[in-house]
C-alpha positions in Angstrom: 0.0 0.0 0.0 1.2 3.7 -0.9 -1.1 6.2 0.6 -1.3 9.9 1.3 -3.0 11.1 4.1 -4.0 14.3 6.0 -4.2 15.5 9.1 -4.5 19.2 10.5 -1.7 20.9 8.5 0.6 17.4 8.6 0.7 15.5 5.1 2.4 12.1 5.1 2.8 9.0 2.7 2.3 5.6 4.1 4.3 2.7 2.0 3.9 -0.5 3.6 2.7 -4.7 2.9 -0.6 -5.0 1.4 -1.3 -7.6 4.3 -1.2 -4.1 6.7 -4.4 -2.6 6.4 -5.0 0.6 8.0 -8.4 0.8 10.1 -11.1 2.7 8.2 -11.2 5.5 10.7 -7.6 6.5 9.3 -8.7 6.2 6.0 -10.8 8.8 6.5 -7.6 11.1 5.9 -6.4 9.6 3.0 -6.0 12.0 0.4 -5.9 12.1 -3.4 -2.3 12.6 -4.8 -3.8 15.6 -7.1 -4.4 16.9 -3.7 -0.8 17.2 -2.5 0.8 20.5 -3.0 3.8 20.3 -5.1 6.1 22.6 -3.5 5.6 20.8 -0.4 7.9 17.7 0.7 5.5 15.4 2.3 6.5 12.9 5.7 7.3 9.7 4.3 7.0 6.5 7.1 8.0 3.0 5.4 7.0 -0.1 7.6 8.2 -3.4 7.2 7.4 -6.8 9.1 10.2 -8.4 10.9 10.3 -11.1 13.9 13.7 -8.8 14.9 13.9 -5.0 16.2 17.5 -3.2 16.0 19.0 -2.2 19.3 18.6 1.4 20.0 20.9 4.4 19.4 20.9 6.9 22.0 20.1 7.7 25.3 17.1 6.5 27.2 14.6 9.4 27.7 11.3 7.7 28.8 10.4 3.9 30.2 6.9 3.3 31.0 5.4 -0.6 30.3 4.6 0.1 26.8 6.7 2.5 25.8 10.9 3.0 25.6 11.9 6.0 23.8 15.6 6.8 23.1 17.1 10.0 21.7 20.5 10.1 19.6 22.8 12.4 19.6 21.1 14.0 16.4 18.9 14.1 18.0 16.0 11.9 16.0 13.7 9.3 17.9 13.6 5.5 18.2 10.7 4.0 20.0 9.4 0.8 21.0 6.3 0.1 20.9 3.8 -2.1 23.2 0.6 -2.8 24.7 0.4 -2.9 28.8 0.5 -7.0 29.2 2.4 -7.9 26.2 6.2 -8.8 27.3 7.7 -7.7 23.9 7.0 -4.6 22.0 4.7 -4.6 19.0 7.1 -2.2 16.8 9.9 -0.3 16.7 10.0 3.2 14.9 13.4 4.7 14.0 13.1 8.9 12.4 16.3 8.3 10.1 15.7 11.7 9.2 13.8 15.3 9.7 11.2 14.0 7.4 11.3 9.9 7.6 11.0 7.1 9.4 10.9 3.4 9.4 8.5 1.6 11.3 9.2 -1.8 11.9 6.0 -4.5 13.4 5.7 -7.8 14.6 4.3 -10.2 12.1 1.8 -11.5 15.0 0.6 -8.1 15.4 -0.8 -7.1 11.5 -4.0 -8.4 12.5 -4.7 -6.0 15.0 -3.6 -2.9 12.8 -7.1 -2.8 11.9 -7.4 -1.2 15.5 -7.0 2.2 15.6 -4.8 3.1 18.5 -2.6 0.3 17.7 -2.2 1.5 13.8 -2.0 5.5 14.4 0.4 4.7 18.0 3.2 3.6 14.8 3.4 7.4 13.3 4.8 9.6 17.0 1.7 12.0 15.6 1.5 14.2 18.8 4.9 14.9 18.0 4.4 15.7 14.5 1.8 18.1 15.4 3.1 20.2 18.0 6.1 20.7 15.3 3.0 22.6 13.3 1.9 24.1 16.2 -1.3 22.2 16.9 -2.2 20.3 20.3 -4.3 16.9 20.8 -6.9 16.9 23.2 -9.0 14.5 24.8 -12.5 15.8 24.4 -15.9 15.0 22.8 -16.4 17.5 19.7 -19.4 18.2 18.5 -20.4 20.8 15.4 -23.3 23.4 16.3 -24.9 26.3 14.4 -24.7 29.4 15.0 -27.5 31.9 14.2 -26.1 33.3 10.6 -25.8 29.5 9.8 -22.0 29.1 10.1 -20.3 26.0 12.0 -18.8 25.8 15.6 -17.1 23.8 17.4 -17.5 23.0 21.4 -15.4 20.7 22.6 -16.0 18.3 25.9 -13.1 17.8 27.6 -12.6 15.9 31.6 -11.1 12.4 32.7 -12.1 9.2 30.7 -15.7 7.7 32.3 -16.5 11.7 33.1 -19.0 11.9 30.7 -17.9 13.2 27.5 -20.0 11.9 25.2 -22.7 11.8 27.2 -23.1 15.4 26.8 -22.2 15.2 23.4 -25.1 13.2 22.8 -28.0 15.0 24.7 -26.5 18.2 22.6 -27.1 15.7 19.3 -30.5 14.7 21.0 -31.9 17.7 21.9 -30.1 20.2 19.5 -29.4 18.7 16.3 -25.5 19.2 16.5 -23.1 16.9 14.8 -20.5 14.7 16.9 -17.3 14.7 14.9 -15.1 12.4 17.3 -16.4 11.3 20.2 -12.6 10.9 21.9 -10.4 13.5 20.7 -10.2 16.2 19.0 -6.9 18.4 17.3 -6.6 21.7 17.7 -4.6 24.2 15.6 -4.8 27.5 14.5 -5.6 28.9 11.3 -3.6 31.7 8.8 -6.1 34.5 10.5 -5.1 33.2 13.6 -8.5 31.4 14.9 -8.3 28.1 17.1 -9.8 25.6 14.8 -11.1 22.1 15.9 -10.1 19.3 13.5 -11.4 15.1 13.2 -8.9 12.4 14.8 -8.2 9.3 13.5 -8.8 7.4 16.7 -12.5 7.9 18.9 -11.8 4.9 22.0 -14.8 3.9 22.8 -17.0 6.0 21.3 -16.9 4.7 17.4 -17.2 8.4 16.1 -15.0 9.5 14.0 -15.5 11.9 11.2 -13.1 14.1 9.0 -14.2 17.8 10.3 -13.5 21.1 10.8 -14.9 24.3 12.4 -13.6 27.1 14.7 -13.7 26.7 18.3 -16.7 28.0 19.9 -15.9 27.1 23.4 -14.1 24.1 26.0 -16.2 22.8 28.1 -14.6 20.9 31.1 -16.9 18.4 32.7 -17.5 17.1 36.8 -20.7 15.2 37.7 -22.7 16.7 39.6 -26.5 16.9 41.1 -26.8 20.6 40.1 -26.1 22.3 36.8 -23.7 25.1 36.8 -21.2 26.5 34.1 -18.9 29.1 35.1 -15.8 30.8 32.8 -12.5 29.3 34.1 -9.7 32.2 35.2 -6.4 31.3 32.8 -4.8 29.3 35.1 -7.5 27.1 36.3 -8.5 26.6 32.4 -5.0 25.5 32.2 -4.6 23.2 35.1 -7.7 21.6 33.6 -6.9 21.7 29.8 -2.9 20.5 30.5 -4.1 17.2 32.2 -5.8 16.2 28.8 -3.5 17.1 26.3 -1.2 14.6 24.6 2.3 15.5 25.1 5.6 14.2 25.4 6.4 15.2 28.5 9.9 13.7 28.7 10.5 16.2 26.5 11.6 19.5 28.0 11.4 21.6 24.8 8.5 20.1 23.4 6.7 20.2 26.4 7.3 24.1 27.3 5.9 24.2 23.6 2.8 22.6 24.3 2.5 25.1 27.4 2.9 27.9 25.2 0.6 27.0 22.6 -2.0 26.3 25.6 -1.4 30.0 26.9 -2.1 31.0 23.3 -5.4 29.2 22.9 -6.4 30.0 26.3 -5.8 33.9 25.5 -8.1 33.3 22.9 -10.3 30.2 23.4 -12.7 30.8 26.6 -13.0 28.0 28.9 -15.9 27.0 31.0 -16.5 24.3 33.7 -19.8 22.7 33.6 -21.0 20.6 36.3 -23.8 18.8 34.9 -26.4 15.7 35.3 -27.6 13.8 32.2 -30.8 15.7 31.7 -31.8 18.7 29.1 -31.5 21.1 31.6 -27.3 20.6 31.8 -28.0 21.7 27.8 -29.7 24.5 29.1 -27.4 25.6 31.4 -24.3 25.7 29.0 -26.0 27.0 26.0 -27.3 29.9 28.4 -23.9 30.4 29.3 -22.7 30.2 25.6 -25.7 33.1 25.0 -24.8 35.3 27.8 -20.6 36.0 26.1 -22.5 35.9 22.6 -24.7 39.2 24.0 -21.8 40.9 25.7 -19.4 40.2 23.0 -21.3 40.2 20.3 -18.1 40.5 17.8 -15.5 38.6 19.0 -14.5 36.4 16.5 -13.5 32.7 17.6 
């Protein structure tokens, strides 16, 4: 297979076995070649099968169970792969330069590249887009109208088993919005400068997944609660919340004091709300009053 995808801003090729078959959520991205700018060198990943990983070259920068990641002294990445439970890793991906890698899996595990955390875990994409300036954030996103008919986006964003798409779906149920990913969401900015919210190639749970894009409206971080309230967040309690939820590679002094720029940025320009909530209309309600209220006092801000 030789395929060109697209996510956010980041263009790649994909040349690997025909007996690895990418899960159809990734193949949402997939882009015609006609589509490709020509003045623009695309990421190119190669992966192979082999029963044997290389032995790494560099220092040792992070160790968790499913994860070993070593830095060389040009600093390019090798990684190995895993799944918590498994006693080998799955794959081992070596950047042999600023715009290549090679990705090397287990035979025993091209089966399971249908999965869609297992596939997209090869490609080190966090790290590909905070290099364009764009953040991954675990949220629920869901598409609204606004009153001259253009798209938002709000995004849902707390702990895993919070709720999430819960609330996605009783705005879906009782508001007509669309629910784009129900796990995670990118965000980057456009060339005016808005935060826009872009489709993911992995939803968990939630099996929603679509290839969409609209500016940010609002972040909504979620608690359970008897009562429905939605408050503004200050900066640094929006970050607190926002930082916990982000996917970054924290190892990684420099790109982690990015991703705590960029967070500032969106912050500054993004506002943030917590929403205590039930599971009834009335936590709709609640938020979209809240939503209303900044629409009336700042009726043109642009998001």
């Amino acid at each position: 297979m030789n395929r060109t995808f697209r996510i956010g801003d980041f263009i790649f090729r994909i040349d690997c076995p025909e007996s690895v078959q990418p899960p159809e959520n990734f193949l949402l991205f997939a882009i015609p070649e006609e589509d490709v700018p020509d003045s623009e060198r695309i990421y190119h990943y190669q992966i192979e099968i082999s029963d044997h990983f290389p032995e790494a070259d560099g220092t040792c920068v992070a160790r968790r169970e499913d994860l070993l990641v070593y830095v060389s002294e040009n600093d390019l990445e090798t990684r190995y792969i895993g799944i918590r439970g498994r006693k080998e890793p799955y794959a081992c991906y070596r950047e042999t330069g600023q715009r290549d890698a090679a990705i090397l899996i287990s035979p025993d595990i091209v089966p399971d590249m249908r999965i869609d955390t297992i596939f997209s875990s090869l490609f080190c994409l966090e790290k590909r887009m905070l290099e364009r300036d764009a953040l991954v954030l675990h949220c629920a996103y869901i598409v609204r109208k606004r009153v001259d008919g253009t798209d938002e986006a709000v995004l849902f964003s707390a702990p895993s088993e919070t709720g999430k798409s819960t609330q996605a779906d009783l705005w879906q149920k009782y508001r007509g919005t669309c629910t784009v990913n129900g796990d995670r969401g990118l965000l980057r900015r456009d060339l005016a400068g808005r935060w826009i919210a872009d489709g993911w190639p992995v939803c968990g749970s939630s099996g929603i997944c679509h290839r969409m894009a609209a500016p940010i409206r609002a972040i909504v971080l979620l608690s359970q609660e008897k009562r429905n309230a939605a408050e503004r967040l200050i900066p640094m309690r929006a970050f607190i919340g926002l930082y916990s939820q982000v996917t970054i590679n924290r190892w990684n002094r420099a790109e982690n004091e990015k991703a705590m720029n960029l967070l500032d940025a969106l912050i500054g320009s993004v506002p943030v709300y917590h929403l205590g909530c039930d599971i009834s209309e009335d936590a709709v309600d609640c938020l979209e009053s809240a939503l209303e209220s900044e629409y009336q006092n700042f009726p043109n801000r642009v998001y």
